[in-house]
VMD Tcl script that draws the C-alpha trace (Angstrom):
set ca {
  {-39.10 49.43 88.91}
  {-40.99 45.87 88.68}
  {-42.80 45.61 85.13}
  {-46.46 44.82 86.60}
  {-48.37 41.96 84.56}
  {-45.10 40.07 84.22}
  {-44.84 36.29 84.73}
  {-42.96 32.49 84.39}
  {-44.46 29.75 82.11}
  {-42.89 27.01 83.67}
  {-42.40 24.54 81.06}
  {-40.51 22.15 82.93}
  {-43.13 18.77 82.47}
  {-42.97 19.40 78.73}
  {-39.73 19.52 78.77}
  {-38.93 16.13 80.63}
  {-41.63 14.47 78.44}
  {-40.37 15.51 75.24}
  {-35.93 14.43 76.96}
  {-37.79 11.59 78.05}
  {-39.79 10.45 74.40}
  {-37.12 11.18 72.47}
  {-34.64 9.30 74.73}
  {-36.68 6.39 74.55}
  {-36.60 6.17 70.56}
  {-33.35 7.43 70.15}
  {-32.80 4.06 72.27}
  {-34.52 1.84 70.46}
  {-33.42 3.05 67.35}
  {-29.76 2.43 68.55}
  {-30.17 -1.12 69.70}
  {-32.08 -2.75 67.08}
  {-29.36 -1.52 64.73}
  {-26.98 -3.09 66.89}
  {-29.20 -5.96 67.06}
  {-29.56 -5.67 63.13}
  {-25.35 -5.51 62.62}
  {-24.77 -8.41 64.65}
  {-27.34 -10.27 63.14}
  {-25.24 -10.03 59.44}
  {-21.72 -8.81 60.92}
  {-20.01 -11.70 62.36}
  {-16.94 -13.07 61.20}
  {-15.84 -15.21 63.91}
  {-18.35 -17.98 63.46}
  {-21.35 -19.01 60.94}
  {-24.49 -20.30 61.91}
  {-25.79 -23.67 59.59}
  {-29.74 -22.82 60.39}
  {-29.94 -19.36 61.08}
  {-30.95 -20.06 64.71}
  {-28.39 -18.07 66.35}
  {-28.65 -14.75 64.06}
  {-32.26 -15.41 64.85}
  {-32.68 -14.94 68.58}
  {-30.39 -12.12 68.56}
  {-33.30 -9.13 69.26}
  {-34.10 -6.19 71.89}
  {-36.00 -4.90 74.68}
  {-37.81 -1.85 74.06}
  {-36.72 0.77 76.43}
  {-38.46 1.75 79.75}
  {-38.37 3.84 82.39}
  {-36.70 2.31 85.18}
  {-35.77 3.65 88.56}
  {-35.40 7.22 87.11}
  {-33.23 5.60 84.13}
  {-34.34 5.36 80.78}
  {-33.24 1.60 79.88}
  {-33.16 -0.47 76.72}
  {-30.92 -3.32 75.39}
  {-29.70 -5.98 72.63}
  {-30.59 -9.43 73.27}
  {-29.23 -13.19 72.51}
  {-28.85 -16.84 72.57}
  {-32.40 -17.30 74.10}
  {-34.56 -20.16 73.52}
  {-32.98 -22.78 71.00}
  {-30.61 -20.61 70.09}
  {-28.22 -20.83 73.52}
  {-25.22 -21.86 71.10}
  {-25.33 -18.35 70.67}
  {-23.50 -17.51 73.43}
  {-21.15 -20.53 72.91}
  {-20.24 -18.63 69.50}
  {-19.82 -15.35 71.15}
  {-17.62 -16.69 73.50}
  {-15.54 -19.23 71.78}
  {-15.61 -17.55 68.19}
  {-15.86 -13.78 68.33}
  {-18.10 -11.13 70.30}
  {-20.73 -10.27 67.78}
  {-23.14 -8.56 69.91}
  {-20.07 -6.54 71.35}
  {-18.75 -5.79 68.30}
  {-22.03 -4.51 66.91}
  {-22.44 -2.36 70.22}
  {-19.59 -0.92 69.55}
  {-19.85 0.67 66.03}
  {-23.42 1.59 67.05}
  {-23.78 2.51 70.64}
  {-21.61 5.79 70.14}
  {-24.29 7.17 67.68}
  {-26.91 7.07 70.35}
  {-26.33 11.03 70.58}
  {-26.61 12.16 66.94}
  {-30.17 9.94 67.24}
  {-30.89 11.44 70.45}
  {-30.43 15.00 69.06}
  {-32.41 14.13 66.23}
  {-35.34 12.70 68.03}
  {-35.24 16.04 70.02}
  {-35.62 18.13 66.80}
  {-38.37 16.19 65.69}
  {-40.53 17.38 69.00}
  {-43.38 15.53 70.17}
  {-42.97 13.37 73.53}
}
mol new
graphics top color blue
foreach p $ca { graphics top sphere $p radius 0.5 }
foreach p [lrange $ca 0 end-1] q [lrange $ca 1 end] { graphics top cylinder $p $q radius 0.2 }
display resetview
């Protein structure tokens, strides 16, 4: 027998707002301290002016095509030697993706328990 007065709150937009919020800042959280390491963390090479450690920065994540997108920067401006170092003297901006791109889920689970959107 069918309980009457029984019903769905579909929750669904909520839901996707909050994924979606706290993908965005669990995002930017992980690439500007990627951005962050490899501005102090590289051994390969050392930069005279500071120039290079300098233009090494993000891009806040967006929305984009259904993806949530956000990324560590470099070597723009004055500072193209930048890439010359990373190429010719050790990967910096790899190296710091590396140690910090893998903790994008403990932020992203974090972010989540915080709620908002």
């Amino acid at each position: 027998m069918a309980r009457r007065g029984s019903y769905l709150i579909w929750l669904g937009d909520k839901v996707q707002k909050r994924v979606q919020g706290s993908a965005m800042r669990a995002i930017d959280e992980t690439t500007e301290a990627a951005a962050q390491r490899a501005r102090s963390h590289h051994p390969g090479w050392k930069s005279v002016t500071g120039t290079a450690e300098g233009s090494i920065g993000t891009n806040r994540a967006r929305l984009q095509s259904k993806r949530i997108r956000g990324n560590v920067t470099g070597g723009e401006g004055d500072a193209f030697h930048l890439l010359i170092l990373e190429v010719k003297r050790g990967a910096a901006l790899r190296s710091a993706a590396d140690v910090e791109f893998p903790h994008l889920q403990e932020r992203l689970h974090r972010e989540y328990a915080k709620g908002g959107g």
